[in-house]
C-alpha positions as CSV (number, residue, x, y, z in Angstrom):
1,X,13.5,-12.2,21.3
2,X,12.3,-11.7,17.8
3,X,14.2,-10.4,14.5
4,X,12.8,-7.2,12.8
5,X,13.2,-5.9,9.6
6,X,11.9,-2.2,9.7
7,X,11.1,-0.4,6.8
8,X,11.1,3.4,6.3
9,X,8.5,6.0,5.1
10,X,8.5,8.3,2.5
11,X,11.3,10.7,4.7
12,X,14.0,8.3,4.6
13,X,15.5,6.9,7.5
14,X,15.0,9.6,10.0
15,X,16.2,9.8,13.6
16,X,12.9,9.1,14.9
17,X,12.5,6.1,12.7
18,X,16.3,5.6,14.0
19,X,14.6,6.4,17.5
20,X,11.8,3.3,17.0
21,X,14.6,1.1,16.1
22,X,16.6,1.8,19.3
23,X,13.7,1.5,21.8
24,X,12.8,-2.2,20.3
25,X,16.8,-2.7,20.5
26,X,16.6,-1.7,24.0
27,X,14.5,-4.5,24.7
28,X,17.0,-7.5,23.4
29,X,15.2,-7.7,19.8
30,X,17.4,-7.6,17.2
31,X,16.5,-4.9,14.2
32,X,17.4,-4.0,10.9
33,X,16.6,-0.9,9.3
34,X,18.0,-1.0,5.7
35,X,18.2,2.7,4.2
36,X,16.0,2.2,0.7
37,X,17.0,6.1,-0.1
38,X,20.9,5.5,-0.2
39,X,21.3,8.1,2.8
40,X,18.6,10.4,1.3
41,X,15.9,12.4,3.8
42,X,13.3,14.5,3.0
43,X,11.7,17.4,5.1
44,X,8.1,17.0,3.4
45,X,5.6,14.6,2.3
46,X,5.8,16.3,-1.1
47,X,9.8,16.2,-1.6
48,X,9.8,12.4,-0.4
49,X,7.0,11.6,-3.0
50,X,9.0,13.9,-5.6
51,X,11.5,11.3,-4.8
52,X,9.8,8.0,-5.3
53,X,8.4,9.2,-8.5
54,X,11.6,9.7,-9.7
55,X,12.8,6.0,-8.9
56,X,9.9,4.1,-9.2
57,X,7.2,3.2,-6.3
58,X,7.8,-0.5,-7.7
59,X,11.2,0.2,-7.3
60,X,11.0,1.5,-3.6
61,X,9.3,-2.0,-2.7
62,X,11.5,-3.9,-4.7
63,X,14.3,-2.3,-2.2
64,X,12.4,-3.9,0.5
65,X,11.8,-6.7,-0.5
66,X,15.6,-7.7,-1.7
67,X,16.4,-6.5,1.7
68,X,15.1,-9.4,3.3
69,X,16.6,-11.9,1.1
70,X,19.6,-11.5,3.2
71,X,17.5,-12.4,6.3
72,X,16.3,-15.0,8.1
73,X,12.7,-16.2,7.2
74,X,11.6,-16.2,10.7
75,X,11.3,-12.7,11.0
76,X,8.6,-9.7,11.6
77,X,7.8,-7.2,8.7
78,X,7.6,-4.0,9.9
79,X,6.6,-0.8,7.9
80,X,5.9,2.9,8.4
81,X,3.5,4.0,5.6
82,X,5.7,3.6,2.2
83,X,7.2,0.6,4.3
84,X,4.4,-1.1,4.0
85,X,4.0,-2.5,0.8
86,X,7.0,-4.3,0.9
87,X,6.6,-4.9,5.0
88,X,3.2,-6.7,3.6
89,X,4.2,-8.5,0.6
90,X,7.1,-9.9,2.6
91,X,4.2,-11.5,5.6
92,X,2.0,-11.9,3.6
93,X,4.0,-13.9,0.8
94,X,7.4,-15.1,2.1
95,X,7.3,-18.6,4.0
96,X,8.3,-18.3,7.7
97,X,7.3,-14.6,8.6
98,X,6.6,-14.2,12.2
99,X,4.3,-11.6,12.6
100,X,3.7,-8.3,11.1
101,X,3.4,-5.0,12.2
102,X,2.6,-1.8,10.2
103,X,2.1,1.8,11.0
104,X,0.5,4.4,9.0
105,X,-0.7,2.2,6.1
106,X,-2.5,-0.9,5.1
107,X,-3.0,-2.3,1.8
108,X,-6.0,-4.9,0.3
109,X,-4.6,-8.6,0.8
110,X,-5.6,-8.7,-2.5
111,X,-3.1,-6.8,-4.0
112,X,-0.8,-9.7,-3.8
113,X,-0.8,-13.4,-5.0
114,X,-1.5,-15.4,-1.6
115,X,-3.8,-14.5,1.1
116,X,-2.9,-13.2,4.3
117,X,-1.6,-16.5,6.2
118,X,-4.8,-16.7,8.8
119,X,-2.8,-17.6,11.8
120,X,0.2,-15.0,10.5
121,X,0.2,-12.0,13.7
122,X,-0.2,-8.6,13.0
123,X,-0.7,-5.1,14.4
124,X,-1.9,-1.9,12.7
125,X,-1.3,1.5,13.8
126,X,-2.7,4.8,12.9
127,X,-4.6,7.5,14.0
128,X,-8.1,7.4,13.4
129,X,-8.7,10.9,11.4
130,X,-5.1,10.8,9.2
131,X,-6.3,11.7,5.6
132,X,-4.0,9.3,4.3
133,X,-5.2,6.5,6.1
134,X,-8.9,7.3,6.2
135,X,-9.1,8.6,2.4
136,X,-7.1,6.3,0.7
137,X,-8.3,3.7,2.0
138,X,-6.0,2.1,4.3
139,X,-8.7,2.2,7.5
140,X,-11.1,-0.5,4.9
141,X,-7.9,-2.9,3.9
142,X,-6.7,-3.3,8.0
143,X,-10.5,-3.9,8.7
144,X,-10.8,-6.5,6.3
145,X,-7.5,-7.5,7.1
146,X,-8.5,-7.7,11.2
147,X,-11.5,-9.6,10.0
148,X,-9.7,-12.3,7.7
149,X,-7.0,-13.2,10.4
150,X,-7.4,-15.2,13.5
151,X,-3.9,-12.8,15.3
152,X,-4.7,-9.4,14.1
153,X,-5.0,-5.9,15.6
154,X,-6.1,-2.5,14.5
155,X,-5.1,0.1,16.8
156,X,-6.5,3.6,16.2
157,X,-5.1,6.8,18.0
158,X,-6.8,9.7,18.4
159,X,-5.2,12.6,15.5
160,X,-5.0,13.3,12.5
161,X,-1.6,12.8,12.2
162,X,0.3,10.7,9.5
163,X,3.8,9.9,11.0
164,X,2.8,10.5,14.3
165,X,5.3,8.1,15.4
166,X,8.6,9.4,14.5
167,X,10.0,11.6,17.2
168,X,12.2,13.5,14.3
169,X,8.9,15.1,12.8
170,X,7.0,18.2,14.1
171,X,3.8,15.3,13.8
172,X,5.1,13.3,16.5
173,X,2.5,12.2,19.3
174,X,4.7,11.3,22.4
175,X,1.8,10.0,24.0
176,X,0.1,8.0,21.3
177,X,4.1,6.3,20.5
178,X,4.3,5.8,23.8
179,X,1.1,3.5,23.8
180,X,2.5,2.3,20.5
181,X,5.8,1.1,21.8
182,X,4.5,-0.7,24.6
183,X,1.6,-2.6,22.2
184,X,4.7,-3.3,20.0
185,X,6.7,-4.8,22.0
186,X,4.2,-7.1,23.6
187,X,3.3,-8.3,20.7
188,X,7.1,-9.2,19.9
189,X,7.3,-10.9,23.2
């Protein structure tokens, strides 16, 4: 079973993120899911970013990244869009990671100082018309990213949707989590 360190969106730790947690739980992995808005939630994009302005996007990753210190090194990054940064500095920097997996989002490997590791697993999740993903960028970085690594995945949902995956949100895509959930946790196995 593996060890997962989860990392929230822009929302905060929401039920549905809460909800992801459980069903990986459910299946004997253990998973830690460190609150990186002290018990703050947000009902909007716009009052989450309002948020992370206020302390620092830095900041937000920095809270991600110290939350792993506490961790073991053999471990899978996970992140749900502003999870990812630190979910990906973490793989793609820390000695030991295990796999990634990141939903949402994907940054340039370049935006950090190593590499992806080439044999390092990871998954990417997102649906294949979200703004957020296609726009900005995100869709480029997880196909160079899928084409620099010998264990990597891009999976694209049909949507629009950005947090399609948290049960919690009026977003939510039963069906496409459901496909998620099950990709997830055979690539955990």
């Amino acid at each position: 079973m593996a060890e997962v360190l989860l990392l929230h969106h822009v929302l905060g730790r929401t039920k549905g993120i809460e909800a992801i947690a459980d069903q990986l739980r459910d299946a004997g992995h253990t998973v830690h899911v460190p609150d990186l808005f002290d018990g703050r939630k947000f009902s909007s994009l716009e009052e989450g970013l309002v948020f992370v302005k206020e302390i620092g996007f830095e900041e937000v990753k920095a809270r991600g990244v110290r939350a792993a210190s506490e961790l073991s090194r053999d471990i899978v990054y996970a992140g749900f869009s502003l999870g990812v940064p630190a979910a990906q500095q973490l793989a793609q920097t820390r000695e030991g990671a295990r796999g990634a997996l990141f939903f949402h989002a994907c940054l340039p490997t370049s935006a950090f100082e190593s590499q992806w590791p080439a044999d390092l697993p990871v998954q990417i999740h997102a649906m294949s018309a979200d703004p957020f993903f296609v726009e900005d960028g995100d869709i480029n970085a997880a196909r160079e990213l899928v084409a620099s690594a010998n264990h990597a995945e891009l999976f694209l949902y049909e949507g629009k949707e950005h947090l399609f995956t948290d049960s919690s949100l009026p977003s939510y895509d039963a069906d496409a989590t459901k496909l998620v959930i099950k990709r997830v946790l055979d690539f955990l196995e």
